[in-house]
C-alpha positions in Angstrom: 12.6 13.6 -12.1 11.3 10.9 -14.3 9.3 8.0 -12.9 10.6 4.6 -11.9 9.3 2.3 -13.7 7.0 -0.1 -11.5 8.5 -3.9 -11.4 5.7 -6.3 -13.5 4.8 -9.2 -10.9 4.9 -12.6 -12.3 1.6 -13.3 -10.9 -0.2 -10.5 -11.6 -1.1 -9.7 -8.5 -0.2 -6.6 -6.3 -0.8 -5.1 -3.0 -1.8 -1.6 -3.8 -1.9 1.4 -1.6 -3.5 4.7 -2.2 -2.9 7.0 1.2 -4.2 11.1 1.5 -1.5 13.7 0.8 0.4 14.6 3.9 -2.0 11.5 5.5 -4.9 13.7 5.6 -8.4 11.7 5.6 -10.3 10.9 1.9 -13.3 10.1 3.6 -15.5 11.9 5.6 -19.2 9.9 5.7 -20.3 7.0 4.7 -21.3 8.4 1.0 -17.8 8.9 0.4 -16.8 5.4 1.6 -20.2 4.0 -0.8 -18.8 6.1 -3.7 -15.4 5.0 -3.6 -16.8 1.5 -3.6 -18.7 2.0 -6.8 -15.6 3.7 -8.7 -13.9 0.3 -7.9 -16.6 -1.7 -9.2 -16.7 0.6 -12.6 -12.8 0.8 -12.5 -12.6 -3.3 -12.2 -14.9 -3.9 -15.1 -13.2 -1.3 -17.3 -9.7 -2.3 -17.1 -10.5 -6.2 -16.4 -9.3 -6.8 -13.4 -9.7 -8.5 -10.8 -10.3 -7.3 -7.1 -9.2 -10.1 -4.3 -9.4 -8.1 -1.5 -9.8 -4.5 -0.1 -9.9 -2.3 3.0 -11.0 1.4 3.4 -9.7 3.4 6.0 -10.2 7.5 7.0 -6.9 8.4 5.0 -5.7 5.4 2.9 -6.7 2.5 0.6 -5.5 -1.2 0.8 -6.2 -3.4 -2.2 -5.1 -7.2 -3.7 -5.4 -6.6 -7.7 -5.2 -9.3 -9.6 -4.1 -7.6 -13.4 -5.7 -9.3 -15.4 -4.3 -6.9 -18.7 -1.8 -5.0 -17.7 -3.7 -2.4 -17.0 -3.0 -1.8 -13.2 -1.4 1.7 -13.5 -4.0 3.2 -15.8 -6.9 1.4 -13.7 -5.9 3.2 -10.2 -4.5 6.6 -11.7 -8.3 6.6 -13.4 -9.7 5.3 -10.0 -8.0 7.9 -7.8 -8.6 10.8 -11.0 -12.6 9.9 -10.6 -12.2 10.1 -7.0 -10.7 13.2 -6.5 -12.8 14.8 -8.9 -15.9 13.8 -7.0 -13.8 14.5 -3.6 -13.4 18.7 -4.6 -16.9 19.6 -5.9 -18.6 17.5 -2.9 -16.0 19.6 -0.5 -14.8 22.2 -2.1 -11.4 21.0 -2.0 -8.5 22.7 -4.3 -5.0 20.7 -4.7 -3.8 17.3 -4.7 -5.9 14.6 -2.5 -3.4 11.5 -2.9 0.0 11.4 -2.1 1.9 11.1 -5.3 1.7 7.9 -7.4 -0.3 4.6 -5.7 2.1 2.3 -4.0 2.2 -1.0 -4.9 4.3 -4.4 -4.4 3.9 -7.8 -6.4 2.8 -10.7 -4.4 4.9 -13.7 -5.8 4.2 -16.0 -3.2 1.4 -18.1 -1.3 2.5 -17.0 2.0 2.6 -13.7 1.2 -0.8 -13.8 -0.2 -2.1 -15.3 2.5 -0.3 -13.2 5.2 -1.5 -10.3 3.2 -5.0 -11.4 3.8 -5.5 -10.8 7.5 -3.1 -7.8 7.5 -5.1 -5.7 5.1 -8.1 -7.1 7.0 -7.3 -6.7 10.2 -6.3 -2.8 9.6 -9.4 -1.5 11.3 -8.7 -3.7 14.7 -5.0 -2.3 14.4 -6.2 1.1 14.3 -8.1 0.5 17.7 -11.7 1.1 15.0 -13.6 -2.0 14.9 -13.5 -5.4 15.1 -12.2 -7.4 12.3 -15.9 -8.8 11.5 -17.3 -5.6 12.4 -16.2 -3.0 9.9 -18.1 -2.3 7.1 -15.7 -1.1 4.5 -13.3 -4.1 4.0 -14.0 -6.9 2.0 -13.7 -9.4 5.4 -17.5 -10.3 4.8 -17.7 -10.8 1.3 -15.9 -13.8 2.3 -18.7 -15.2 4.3 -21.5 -13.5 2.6 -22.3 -12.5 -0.8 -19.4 -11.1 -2.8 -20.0 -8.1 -4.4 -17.1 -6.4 -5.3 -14.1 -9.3 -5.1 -13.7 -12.8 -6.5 -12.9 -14.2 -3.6 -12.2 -17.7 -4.8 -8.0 -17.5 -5.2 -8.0 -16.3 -1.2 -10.6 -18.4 0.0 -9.1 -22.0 -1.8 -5.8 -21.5 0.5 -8.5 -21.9 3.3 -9.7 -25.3 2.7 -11.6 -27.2 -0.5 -14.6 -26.8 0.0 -16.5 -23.4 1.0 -17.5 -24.1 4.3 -14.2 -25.7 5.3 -12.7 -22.5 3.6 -14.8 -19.8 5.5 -14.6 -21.7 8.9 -10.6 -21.5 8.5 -10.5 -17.9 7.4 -13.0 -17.0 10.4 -10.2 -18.7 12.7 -7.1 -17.1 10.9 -8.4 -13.6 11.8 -9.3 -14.1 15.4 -5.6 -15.7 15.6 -3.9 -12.8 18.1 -0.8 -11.6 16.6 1.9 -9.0 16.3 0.7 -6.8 13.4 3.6 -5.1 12.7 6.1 -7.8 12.9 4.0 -9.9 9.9 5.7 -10.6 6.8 4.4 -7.7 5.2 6.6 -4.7 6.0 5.4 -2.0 8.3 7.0 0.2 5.8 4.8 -0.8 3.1 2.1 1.4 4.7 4.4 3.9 5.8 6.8 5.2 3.3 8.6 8.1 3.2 8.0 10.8 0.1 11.4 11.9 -1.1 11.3 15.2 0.8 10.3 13.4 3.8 13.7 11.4 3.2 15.8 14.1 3.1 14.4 15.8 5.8 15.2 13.2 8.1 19.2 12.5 6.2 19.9 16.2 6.9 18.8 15.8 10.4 20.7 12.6 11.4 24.1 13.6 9.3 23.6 17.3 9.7 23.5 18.6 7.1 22.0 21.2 4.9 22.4 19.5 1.6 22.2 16.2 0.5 24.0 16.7 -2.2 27.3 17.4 -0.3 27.6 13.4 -0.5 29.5 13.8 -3.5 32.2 15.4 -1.9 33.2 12.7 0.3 35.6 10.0 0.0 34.6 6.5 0.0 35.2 5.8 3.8 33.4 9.0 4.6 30.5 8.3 2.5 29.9 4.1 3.7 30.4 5.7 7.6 27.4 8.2 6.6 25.5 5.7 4.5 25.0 3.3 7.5 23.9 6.1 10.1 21.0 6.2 8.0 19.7 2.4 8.6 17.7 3.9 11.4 15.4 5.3 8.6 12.2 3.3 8.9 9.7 3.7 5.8 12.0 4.3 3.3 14.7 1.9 0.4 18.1 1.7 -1.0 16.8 2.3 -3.7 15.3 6.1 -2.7 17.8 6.5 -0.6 20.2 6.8 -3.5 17.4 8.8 -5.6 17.4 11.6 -2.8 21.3 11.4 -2.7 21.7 11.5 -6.3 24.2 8.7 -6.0 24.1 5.0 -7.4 21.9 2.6 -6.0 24.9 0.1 -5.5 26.7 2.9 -3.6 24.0 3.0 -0.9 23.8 -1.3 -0.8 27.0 -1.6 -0.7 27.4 1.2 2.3 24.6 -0.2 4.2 
């Protein structure tokens, strides 16, 4: 099945996710964290982009990429290639260690970006690992410190105008308690489905053994089956109608 093509923000700038296959971890000591750290330094310079954030965790990657060339696919499939590489002969590891392609979504808006700060940021306190201020593979110091890897400028100017009004602000934005997964940036982001996960879960709730039955049914039949499957969390229309094999305006238009 061919690829979709990913949609070109009008910014440049994406959130960009790379997560373990089947969730298992990437890292497994602090060389591994350190090397992955250096491949995004070398990957940043080579493609000419520009790193505004990022956030390490045991089985996935959170970066803000600004895309400075159009480059952003090549610059994480050579990222997560050099990776992996390194991954197997440290470990001995045979098969895939990502999950299919990166994920990614365009941030077209200041309140995104800036909600999209302390969420990637705050992904270690979430996970019951650190504090915020405390975890050493996220980019939350570089902020307040010397910046090694980001450009932290475009973040930090939302903050205030000058840099110490900026880095008190940020400093009181991430101690703000708040309801992680009911932010603006959707749980699902960090959570989707793979196709096969998908139709796992459609057989399941309608019962069925293939998916591809859906062309047999009528249109009343089909909309009544379509919307049993809004309980589906970490999933789209849009894949949805991939796994079904049906039109994407079918699915929007049932659910």
């Amino acid at each position: 099945m061919p690829y979709k093509i990913r949609k070109r923000s009008m910014t440049r700038v994406y959130h960009v996710m790379l997560r373990g296959n089947d969730r298992q971890d990437i890292f497994y000591d602090n060389q591994d964290y350190m090397k992955f750290l250096k491949l995004i330094k070398i990957t940043k310079e080579k493609y000419q982009c520009e790193i505004y954030e990022y956030c390490l965790m045991a089985n996935h990657v959170h970066m803000i990429i600004f895309d400075c060339k159009d480059t952003l696919s090549k610059a994480i499939q050579s990222l997560a290639i050099s990776y992996s590489l390194y991954f197997a002969k440290k470990y001995k590891k045979e098969g895939h260690l990502f999950q299919g392609r990166f994920l990614s979504k365009s941030v077209e808006t200041r309140k995104y970006l800036f909600t999209l700060c302390r969420y990637i940021h705050q992904n270690p306190l979430k996970a019951n690992i650190a504090r915020t201020e405390e975890y050493k593979w996220s980019s939350y110091n570089e902020f307040l410190f010397d910046s090694k890897i980001i450009n932290p400028n475009p973040i930090l100017s939302m903050f205030g105008q000058t840099k110490k009004e900026a880095r008190k602000n940020f400093i009181i934005y991430h101690n703000r308690k708040v309801n992680l997964i009911n932010e603006e940036v959707e749980y699902e982001f960090a959570y989707r489905l793979t196709d096969e996960q998908v139709k796992e879960k459609i057989q399941q709730i309608l019962k069925i053994e293939n998916v591809r039955v859906f062309h047999t049914y009528d249109k009343n039949t089909r909309n009544e089956k379509l919307k049993e499957l809004k309980i589906i969390r970490g999933t789209s229309k849009a894949q949805i109608a991939r796994v079904l094999g049906i039109n994407k305006k079918i699915v929007e238009r049932g659910m």
